[in-house]
Structures are given as structure tokens and as C-alpha cells.
C-alpha positions as CSV (number, residue, x, y, z in Angstrom):
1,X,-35.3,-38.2,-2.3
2,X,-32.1,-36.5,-1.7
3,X,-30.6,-36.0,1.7
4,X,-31.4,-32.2,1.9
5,X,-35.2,-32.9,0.7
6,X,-36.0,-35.0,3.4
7,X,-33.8,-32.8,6.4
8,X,-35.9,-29.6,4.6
9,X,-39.1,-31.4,6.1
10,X,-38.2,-30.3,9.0
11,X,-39.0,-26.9,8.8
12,X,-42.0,-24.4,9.4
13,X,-43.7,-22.0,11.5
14,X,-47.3,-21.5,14.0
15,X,-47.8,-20.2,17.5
16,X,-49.2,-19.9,20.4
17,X,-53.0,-20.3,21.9
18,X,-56.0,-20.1,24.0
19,X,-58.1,-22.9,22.6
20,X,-57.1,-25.7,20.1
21,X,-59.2,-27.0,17.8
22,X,-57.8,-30.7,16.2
23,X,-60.1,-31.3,13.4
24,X,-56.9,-34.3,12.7
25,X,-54.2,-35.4,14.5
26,X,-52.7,-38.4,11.4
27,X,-50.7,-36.7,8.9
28,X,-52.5,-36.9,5.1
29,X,-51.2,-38.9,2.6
30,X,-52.4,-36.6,-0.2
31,X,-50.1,-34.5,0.3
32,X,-47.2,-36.3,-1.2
33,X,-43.4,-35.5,-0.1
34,X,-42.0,-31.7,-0.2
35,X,-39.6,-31.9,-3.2
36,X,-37.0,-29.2,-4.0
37,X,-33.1,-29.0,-4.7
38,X,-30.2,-28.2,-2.8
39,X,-30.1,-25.3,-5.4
40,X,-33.3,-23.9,-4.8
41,X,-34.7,-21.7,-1.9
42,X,-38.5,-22.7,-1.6
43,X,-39.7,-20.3,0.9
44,X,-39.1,-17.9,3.9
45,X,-35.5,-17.9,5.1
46,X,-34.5,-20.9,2.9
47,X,-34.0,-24.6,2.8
48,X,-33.7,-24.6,7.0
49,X,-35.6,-21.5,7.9
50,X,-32.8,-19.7,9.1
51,X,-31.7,-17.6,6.7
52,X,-28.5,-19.9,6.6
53,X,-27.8,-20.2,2.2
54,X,-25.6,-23.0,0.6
55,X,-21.7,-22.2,1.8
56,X,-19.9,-23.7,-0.8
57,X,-22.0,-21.3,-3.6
58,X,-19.1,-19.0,-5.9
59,X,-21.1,-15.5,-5.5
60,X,-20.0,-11.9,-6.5
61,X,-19.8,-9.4,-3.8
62,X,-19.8,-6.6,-6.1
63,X,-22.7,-5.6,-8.3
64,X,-24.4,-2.2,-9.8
65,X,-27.5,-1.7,-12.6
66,X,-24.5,-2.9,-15.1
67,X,-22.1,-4.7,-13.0
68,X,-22.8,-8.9,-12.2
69,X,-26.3,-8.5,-13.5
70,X,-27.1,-11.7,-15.1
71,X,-30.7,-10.4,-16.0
72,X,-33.7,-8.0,-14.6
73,X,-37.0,-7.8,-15.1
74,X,-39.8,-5.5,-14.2
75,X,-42.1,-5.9,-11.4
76,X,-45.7,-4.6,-12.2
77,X,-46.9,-3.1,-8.8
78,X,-45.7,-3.0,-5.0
79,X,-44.9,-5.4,-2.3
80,X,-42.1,-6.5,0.2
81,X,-42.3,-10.5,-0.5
82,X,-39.3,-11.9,-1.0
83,X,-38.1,-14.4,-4.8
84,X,-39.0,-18.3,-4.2
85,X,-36.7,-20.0,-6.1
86,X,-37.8,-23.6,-7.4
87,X,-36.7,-25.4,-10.5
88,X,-36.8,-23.1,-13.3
89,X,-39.0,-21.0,-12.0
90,X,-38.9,-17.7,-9.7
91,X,-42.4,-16.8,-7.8
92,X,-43.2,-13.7,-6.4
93,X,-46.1,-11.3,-5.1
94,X,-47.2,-8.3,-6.1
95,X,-50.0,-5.6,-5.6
96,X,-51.0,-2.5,-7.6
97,X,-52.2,-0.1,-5.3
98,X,-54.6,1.7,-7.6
99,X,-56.3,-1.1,-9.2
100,X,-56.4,-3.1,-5.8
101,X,-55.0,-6.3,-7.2
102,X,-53.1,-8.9,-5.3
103,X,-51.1,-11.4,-7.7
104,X,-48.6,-14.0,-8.0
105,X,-45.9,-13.5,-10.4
106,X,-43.6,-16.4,-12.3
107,X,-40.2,-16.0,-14.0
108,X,-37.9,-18.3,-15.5
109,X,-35.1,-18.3,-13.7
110,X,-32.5,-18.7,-16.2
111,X,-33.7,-15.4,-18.2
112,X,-36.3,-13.6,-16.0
113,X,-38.7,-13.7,-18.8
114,X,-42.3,-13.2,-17.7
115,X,-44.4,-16.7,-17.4
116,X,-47.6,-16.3,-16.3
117,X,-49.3,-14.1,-13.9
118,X,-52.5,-15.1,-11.4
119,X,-54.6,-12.6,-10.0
120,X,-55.6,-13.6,-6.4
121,X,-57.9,-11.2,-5.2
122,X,-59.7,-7.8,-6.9
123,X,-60.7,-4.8,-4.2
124,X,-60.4,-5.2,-0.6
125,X,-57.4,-3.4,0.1
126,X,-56.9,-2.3,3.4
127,X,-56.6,1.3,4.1
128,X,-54.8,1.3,7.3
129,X,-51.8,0.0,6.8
130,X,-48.4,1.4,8.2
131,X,-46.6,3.8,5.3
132,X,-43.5,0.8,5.2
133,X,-46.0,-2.0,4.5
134,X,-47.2,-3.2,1.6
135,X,-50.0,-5.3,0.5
136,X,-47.7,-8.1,-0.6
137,X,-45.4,-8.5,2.1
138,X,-45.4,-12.4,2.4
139,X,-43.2,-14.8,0.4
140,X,-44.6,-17.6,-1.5
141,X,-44.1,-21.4,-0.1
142,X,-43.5,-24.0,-2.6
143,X,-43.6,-27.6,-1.9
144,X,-42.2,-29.0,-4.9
145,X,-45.9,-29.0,-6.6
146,X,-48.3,-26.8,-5.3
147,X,-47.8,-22.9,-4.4
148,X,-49.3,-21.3,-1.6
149,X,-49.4,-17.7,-0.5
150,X,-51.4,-15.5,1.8
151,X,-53.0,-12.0,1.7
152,X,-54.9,-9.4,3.8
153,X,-57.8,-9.2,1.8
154,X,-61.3,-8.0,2.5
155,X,-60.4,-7.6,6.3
156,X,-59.6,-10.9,6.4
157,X,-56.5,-13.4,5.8
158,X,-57.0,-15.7,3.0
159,X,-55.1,-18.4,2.2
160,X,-54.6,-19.8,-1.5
161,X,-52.7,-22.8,-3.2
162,X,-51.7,-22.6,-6.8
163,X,-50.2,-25.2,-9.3
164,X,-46.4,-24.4,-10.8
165,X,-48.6,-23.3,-14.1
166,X,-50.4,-20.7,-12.1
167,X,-53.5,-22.1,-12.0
168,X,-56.2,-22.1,-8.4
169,X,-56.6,-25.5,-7.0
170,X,-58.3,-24.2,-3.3
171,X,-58.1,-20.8,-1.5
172,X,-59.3,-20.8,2.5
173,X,-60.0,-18.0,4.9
174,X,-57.5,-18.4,7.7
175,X,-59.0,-15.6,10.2
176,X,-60.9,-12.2,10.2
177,X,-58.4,-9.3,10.9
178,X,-58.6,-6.0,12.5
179,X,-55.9,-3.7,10.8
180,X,-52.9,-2.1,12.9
181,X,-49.5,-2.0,11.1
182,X,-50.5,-4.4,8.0
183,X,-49.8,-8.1,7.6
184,X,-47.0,-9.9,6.5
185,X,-46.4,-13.5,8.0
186,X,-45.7,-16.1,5.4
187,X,-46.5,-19.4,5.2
188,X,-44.7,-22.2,6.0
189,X,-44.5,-25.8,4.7
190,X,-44.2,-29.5,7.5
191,X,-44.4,-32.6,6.2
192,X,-48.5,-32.5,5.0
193,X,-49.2,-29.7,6.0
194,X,-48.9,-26.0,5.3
195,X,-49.2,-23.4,8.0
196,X,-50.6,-19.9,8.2
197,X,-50.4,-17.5,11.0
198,X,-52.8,-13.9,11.1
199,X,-52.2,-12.2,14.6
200,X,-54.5,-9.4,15.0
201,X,-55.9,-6.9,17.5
202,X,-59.0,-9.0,16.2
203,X,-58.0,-11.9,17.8
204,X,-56.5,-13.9,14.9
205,X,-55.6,-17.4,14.9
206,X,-52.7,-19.9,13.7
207,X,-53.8,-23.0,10.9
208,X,-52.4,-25.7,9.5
209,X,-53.8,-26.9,6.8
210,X,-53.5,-30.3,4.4
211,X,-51.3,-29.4,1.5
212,X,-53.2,-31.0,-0.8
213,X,-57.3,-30.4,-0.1
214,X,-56.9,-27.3,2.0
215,X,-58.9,-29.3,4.8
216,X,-57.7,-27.9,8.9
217,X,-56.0,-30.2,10.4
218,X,-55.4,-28.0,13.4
219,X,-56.2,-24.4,14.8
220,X,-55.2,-22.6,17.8
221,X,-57.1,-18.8,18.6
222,X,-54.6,-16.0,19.2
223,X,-55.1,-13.0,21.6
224,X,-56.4,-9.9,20.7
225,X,-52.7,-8.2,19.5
226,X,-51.6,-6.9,17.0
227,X,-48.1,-8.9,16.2
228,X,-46.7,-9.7,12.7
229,X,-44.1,-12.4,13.3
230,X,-44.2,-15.7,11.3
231,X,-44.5,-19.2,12.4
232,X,-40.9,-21.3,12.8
233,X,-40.1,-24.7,13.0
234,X,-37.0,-24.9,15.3
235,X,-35.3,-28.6,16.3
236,X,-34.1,-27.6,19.8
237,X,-34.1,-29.4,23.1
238,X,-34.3,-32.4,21.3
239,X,-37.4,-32.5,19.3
240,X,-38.7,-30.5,16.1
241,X,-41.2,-27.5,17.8
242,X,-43.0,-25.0,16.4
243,X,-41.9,-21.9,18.0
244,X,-44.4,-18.5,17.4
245,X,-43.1,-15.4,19.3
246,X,-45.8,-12.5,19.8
247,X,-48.4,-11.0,21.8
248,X,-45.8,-11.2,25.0
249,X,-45.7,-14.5,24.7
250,X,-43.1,-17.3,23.6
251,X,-44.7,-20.0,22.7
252,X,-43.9,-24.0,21.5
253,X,-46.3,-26.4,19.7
254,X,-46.0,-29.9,18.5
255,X,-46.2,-28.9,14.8
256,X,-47.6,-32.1,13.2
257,X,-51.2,-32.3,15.9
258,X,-50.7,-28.7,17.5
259,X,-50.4,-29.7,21.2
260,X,-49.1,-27.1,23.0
261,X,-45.4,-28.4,24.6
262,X,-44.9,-25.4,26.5
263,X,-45.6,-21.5,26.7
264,X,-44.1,-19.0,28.8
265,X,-43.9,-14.4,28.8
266,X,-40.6,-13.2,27.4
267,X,-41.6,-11.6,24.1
268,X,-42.9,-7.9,23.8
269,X,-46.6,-7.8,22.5
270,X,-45.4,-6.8,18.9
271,X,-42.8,-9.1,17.3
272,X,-41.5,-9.5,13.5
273,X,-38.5,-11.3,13.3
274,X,-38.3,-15.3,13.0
275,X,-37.0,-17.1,15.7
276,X,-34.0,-19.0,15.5
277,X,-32.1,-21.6,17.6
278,X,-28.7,-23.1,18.7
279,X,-29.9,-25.8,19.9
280,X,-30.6,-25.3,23.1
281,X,-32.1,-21.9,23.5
282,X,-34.8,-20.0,21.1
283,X,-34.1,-16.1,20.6
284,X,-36.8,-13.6,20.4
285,X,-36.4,-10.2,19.3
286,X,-38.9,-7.1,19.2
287,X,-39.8,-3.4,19.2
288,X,-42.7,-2.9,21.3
289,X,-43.4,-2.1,23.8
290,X,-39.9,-2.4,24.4
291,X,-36.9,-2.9,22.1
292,X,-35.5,-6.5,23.6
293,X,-33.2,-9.5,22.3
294,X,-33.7,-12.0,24.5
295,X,-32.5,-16.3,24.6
296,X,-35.2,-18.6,26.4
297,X,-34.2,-22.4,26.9
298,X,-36.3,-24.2,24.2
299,X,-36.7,-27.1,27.2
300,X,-40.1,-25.4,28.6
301,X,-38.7,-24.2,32.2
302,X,-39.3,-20.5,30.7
303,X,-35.8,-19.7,31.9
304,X,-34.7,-16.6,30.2
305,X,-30.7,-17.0,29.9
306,X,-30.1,-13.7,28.8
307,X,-31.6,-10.7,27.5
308,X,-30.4,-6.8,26.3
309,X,-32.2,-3.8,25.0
310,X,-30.9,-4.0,21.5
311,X,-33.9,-3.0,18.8
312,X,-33.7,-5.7,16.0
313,X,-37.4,-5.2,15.5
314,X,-37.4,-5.7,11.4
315,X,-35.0,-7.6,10.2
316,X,-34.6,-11.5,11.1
317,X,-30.9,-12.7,13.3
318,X,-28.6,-15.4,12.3
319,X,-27.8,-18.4,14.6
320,X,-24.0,-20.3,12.9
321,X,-21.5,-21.8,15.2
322,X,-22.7,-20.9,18.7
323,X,-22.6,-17.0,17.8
324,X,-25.7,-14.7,16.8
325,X,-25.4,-12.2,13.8
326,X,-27.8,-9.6,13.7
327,X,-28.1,-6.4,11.4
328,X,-30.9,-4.0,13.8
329,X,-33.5,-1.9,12.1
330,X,-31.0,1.1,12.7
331,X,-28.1,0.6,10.4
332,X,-25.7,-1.3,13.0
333,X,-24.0,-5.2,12.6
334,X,-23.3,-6.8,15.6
335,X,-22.6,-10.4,17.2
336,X,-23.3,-11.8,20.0
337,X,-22.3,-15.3,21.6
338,X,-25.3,-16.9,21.9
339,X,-24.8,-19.2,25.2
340,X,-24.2,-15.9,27.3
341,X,-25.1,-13.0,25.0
342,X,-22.0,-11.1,25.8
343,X,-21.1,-8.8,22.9
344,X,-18.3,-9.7,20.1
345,X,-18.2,-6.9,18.0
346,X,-20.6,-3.9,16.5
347,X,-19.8,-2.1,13.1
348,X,-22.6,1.1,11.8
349,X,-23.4,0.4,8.2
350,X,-25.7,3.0,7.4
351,X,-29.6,3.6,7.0
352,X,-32.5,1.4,8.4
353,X,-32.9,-1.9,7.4
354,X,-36.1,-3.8,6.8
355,X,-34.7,-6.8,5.3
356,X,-33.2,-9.9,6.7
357,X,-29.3,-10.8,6.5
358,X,-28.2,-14.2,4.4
359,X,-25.4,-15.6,5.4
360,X,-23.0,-17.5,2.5
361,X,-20.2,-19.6,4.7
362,X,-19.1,-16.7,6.5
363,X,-20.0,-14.0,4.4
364,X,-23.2,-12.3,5.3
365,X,-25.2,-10.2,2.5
366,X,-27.3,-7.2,3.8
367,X,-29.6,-4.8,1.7
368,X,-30.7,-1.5,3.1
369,X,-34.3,0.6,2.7
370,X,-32.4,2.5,0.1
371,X,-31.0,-0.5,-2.2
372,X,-27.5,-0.5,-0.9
373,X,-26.4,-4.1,-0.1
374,X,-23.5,-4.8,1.9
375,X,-21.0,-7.7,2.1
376,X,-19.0,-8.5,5.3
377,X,-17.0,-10.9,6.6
378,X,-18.4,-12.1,10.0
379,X,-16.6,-14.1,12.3
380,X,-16.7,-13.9,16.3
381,X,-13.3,-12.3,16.2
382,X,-13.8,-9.5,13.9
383,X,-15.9,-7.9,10.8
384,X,-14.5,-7.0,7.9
385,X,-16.6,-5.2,5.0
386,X,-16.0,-6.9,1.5
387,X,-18.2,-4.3,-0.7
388,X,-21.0,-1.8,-0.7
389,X,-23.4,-2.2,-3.6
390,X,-26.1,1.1,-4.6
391,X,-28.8,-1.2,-6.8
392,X,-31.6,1.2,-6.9
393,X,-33.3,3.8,-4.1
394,X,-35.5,1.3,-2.1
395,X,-35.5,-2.1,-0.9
396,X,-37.5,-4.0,1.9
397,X,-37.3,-7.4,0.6
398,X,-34.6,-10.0,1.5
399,X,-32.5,-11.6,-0.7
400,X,-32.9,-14.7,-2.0
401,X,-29.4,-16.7,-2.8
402,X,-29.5,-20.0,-4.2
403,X,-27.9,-21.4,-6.8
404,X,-24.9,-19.4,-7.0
405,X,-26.9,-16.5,-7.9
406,X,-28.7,-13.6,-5.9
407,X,-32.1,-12.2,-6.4
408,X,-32.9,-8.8,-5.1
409,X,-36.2,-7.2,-5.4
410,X,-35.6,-3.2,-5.6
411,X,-37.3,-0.5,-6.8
412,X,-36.1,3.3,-8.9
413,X,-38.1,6.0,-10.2
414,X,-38.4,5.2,-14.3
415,X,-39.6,8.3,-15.7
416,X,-41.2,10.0,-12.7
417,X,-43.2,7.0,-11.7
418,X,-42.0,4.1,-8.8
419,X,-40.7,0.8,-10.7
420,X,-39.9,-2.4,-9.1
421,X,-37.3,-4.4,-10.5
422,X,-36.0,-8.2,-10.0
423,X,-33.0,-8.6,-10.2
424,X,-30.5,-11.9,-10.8
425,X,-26.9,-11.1,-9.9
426,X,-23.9,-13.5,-10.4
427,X,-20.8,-14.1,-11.8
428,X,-20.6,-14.5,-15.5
């Protein structure tokens, strides 16, 4: 297995608790090993869940509808999920909103042609959601074999694996769910298991399940809050932890048996970013009931280091070299040093952003609610803006880059009527 295979296993997401329930501590051995390339980007945030690409990938920091476009393809439907990227194959979700159908999509990734398409749930849409959401605002996990993704459906989070050729092999319902602002946590892949988190005002809970048989292995209830973060696996202070921020809570777990290592108050009640880590301290960000950035030590004493009122509610931070990148929900790049939290630099960019930064080396690629990505430099001692790309009028998922090539999920009005769009961008 290559080097970046087995450090990939590393990675995931869960949370916090009031009662555990370990159905089984072992790890399966049905499972079989999570198997991707260094090329690919198999689920939320990439290879390390961080949002942290490949640096030594050759990509184009200009591109239009005409310019860099490798190929596009349409996107039947709505939804916010962002392109997994695994072999030759690109997965993605969808939902059409009038026929209330929830579905994975598969391209090939070397011409965007249309592969197969499964239907995951019929009816059962929610009708509560916040106007920004979507009904398919998770990103597909793949480990190598099997696909897994997860949907409010029915009032209820239900999780479903799928083989690379679309077809079911089990589908399990995580938790019941009380609607506040939608749902949009994906799932995340450790070693055996796969792990789904559904917050809720509900109640809720965090799973992990065996990859293979869809069996629990272990399951923590949540509070009744609404929160819409997703589950990281962090290695800080030492040791791999599952860090879930949320419900006012930071919270770390032992992500292979679920023990709780430690848990302490520092987030707000309603979180959506991902954590990430230096090392040595976890940083949560949220938007309510406050607006808060704020570094814990990952060591369990609960000591907050440092903490401002910045709102980066939305979109995910970056953690590279001892320095935090952030792009906040309204329009504004800044970097912080993440040891002390004292303030490098901050640039306005323009519009809200819902999607996450990806940083290449030390390039960082942003894409705005209205399609327009942005390139920039980004050091500690300055920022300097390489390009500013229009690609369509809306956009709310993150990039994926992998590969040496970008995909951007964007949506323009076609003849009067809303039209997604995939799009693969790279030098030609």
C-alpha cells in the first residue's frame, strides 16, 4: 500500500456525548484497507482532512466557461456536496426538488461523461430547511471500494453504502431528526469503520459503523441542538482523536472504541466548520450564538489559548506551517499565527462565501456564492491575489483539486431555468 494510503487512515470525524453505547470495541476485518491514490481526493477536505491538496500539482489560476476548461457536464438537480475524486471516476449528490429524489451521480473523470446514476431515496423531503441549504449538502466517502453517503430523509438521517458500479449493498438509519437549518455533515472514513454524525434539536447522535456490513460498532447520543458541523479526525497532543465541535461543546473521542478522552465548553451551540489542528491546539469556529474563532489545547486541560470575535461560521480554516488561513462567510482573507492568534494580514475579496478554501503549496483557491473563484498567494508576511475567475452565478460547494486538475460544482440560468454544472479545469 503506498505511503500516503496507509497515513490517509488516519483521518475522520465524530463527537461528543451523553451516553455511549459500544456494541464493539475490536476493529472488523471485513472491512479490508482504505485504498486510494496520491492523485485522488476520496472525501471531505481531502486525503488529510484539512483541506491541505497535493503542493507539487501544475494548476491554472485562470479559468472562464471557455478558458482552462478541460470538460463540463450537467448536473440534473440541486445540492451543495462537493466532487469525490477516486480512480476514474467522479461521485457526486444530487436532489431534484420537485420530484423529491435524492441520488448519487458517477462521471468519468477523464471526460465527464455520465456513468450511472442511483436513486437513494423517493419523497421525504424536508420542508424546513434554511433558503442556502440544500438537500444534498454532504460529500460522498469513498474507501477505495465501497461509497457511502448520507441524507436527511423522511425526518430522519439515513446512511447508505454503494459499490463503485452504483449498486446498494446496505443503507442504515443513523438518528431521527428535528429540522432547524437543514443537514449537511458528511461522512467520514477510520480504518474499519465509517462514521456519521446528525446533530439535531432532536437530540441526534454520532455512529460509527463497519464499512463493510453496516453493523454499529459504537454510538454516542447528542444534546438536543441544532449544530451542523462534521466529525474530524485530528493527530494532536500526541495521539489520533476524534474531535466534534457543536452544541457549546468541544469534544475528543478515541475514534476506533469511542471512549470519550476529554470534553470541555468553548464552542458556540451552532458550529459548521471542520476543525483543524497544529498539533498542539484544535481550533473551533462558529456563528451562533456568537461569532467566535477560538484555539483549545488538544491535551484535555480545556485551556482556551486564544480566542477573537471573527465570524468564519460557513466556510472551513486552513492550519500550514504554524499559521491559520481563513476566508469568513463575509467576503474577507485573513491569517492568523496560530500559537497566539495575533493577526498577520486581512484582504476584502468580495461577496459571502459558503465554500471552504484549498490550499496548493502556497496558493490558496477560493470560490464565492456567486461563482467567482479567487487565487492568492498566502504567506504570513503578505497576500497577493494571482486571479479572479467569474465561472457561473452561484456556488456553495468546495473545490475539489486533485490530480492537477480542479473540479467546481456551479450553477447558471440555461434558458430561464437554474442548471448545475461540473466542471474540470486544468491546463491543457
Amino acid at each position: 500500500m503506498p505511503r500516503l494510503a496507509l497515513l490517509v487512515l488516519v483521518l475522520l470525524s465524530l463527537a461528543f456525548s451523553q451516553t455511549v453505547i459500544v456494541v464493539g470495541a475490536a476493529p472488523s476485518t471485513k472491512a479490508g484497507p482504505v485504498k486510494f491514490a496520491a492523485t485522488d481526493w476520496p472525501w471531505w477536505r481531502g486525503p488529510h482532512w484539512d483541506g491541505l491538496a497535493a503542493a507539487d500539482q501544475v494548476l491554472p489560476v485562470k479559468w472562464s466557461d471557455t478558458e482552462n476548461v478541460l470538460w463540463k457536464a450537467p448536473v440534473n438537480g440541486r445540492g451543495h456536496g462537493s466532487p469525490t475524486v477516486v480512480g476514474d471516476q467522479v461521485f457526486l449528490v444530487t436532489a431534484d426538488e420537485e420530484a423529491e429524489r435524492q441520488s448519487v451521480l458517477c462521471f468519468d473523470r477523464l471526460t465527464g461523461k455520465s456513468l450511472w446514476k442511483y436513486d437513494v431515496h423517493q419523497g421525504g423531503f424536508s420542508k424546513k430547511d434554511n433558503k442556502k441549504s440544500s438537500h444534498a449538502s454532504a460529500t460522498v466517502a469513498c474507501d477505495g471500494e465501497r461509497l457511502f453517503v448520507n441524507f436527511l430523509n423522511r425526518e430522519a438521517i439515513y446512511a447508505t453504502a454503494l459499490d463503485r458500479n452504483g449498486n446498494l449493498i446496505w443503507q442504515k438509519k443513523i438518528s431521527d431528526f428535528v429540522t432547524h437549518q437543514g443537514f449537511g455533515a458528511s461522512p467520514l472514513i477510520y480504518r474499519s469503520l465509517v462514521i456519521f454524525a446528525a446533530d439535531n434539536k432532536g437530540g441526534g447522535a454520532i455512529a460509527a459503523l463497519d464499512r463493510a456490513t453496516g453493523e454499529t460498532v459504537w454510538r454516542h447520543d447528542r444534546p438536543k441542538l441544532p449544530n451542523y458541523t462534521s466529525p474530524i479526525i485530528v493527530k494532536a497532543a500526541g495521539k489520533e482523536q476524534l474531535v466534534f465541535t457543536g452544541c457549546d461543546l468541544i469534544s475528543s473521542f478515541d475514534p476506533l472504541t469511542g471512549t470519550k478522552l476529554w470534553e470541555a465548553p468553548g464552542a458556540t451551540t451552532e458550529c459548521v466548520t471542520s476543525t483543524v489542528t497544529d498539533g498542539r491546539i484544535v481550533v473551533t469556529s462558529g456563528g451562533y450564538p456568537k461569532n467566535h474563532v477560538s484555539a483549545m489545547l488538544a491535551d484535555g486541560s480545556g485551556k482556551v489559548v486564544w480566542e477573537n470575535p471573527v465570524r468564519v461560521y460557513v466556510p472551513s480554516m486552513i492550519a500550514h506551517a504554524g499559521y491559520l488561513y481563513a476566508v469568513i462567510d463575509d467576503g474577507v482573507a485573513m491569517c492568523w499565527k496560530s500559537d497566539t492568534g495575533k493577526e498577520m494580514w486581512k484582504v476584502r475579496l468580495g461577496g459571502k462565501f459558503s465554500a471552504s478554501p484549498v490550499m496548493v503549496g502556497d496558493r490558496i483557491f477560493a470560490v464565492n456564492e456567486d461563482g467567482r473563484g479567487f487565487v492568492f498567494q498566502a504567506t504570513p508576511e503578505k497576500f497577493e491575489l494571482l486571479a479572479e475567475n467569474p465561472l457561473g452565478e452561484e456556488a456553495f460547494a468546495t473545490p475539489t483539486i486533485c490530480g492537477g486538475r480542479i473540479y467546481l460544482r456551479v450553477a447558471a440560468t440555461v434558458d430561464g431555468k437554474r442548471q448545475e454544472m461540473l466542471y474540470c479545469v486544468g491546463n491543457r
